[in-house]
N, C-alpha and C positions, 0 to 999 in steps of 0.2 A: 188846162193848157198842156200838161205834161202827156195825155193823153194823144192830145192831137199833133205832138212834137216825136212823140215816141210809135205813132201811126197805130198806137191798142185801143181796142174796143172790151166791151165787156157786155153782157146782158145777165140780169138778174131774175131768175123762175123763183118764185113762191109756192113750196110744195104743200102748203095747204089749199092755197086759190089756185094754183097754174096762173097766176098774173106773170108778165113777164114786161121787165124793163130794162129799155136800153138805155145806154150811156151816146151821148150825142155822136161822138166819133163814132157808135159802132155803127151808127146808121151811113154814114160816110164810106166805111171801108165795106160794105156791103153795096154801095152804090145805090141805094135808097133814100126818097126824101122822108123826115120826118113824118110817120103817120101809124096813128093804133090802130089802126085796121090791121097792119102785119104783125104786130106783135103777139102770136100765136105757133102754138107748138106745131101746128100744120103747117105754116107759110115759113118756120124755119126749117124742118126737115124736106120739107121741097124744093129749099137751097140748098140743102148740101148733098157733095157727089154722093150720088147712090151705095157705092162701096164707102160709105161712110158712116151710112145712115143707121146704120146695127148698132154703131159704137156709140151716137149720139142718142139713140133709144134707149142705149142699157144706161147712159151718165144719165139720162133727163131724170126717168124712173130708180136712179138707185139713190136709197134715203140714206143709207148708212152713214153721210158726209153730209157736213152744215155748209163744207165749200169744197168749187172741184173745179177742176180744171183741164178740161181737153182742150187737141189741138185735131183739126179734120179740117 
């Protein structure tokens, strides 16, 4: 509830699998219905602006952090 009062999403990448899951609300503020088909590191950098996508390539792939947090 707090999520969907506060409008945050969140998605969680497994950097041994590349599994990636979302939080209900993120599918919302992404304007997506519920479906694991998109939940892929390809169908998320083909949403974000282009001049963006460097920044969300070096966060996906950098291991150095158990947790990170951008904003793009």
């Amino acid at each position: 509830m707090a999520l969907r009062i506060g409008s945050f999403g969140y998605f969680v990448q497994d950097m041994t699998t590349l599994k990636i899951t979302w939080a209900l609300e993120a599918y919302r503020i992404w304007g997506v219905e519920p479906d694991p088909s998109i939940l892929t590191r390809d169908w998320i950098l083909n949403s974000v602006h282009p001049e963006d996508r460097e920044k969300v390539m070096g966060w996906q792939t950098d291991s150095s952090w158990t947790e990170k947090i951008i904003d793009f």
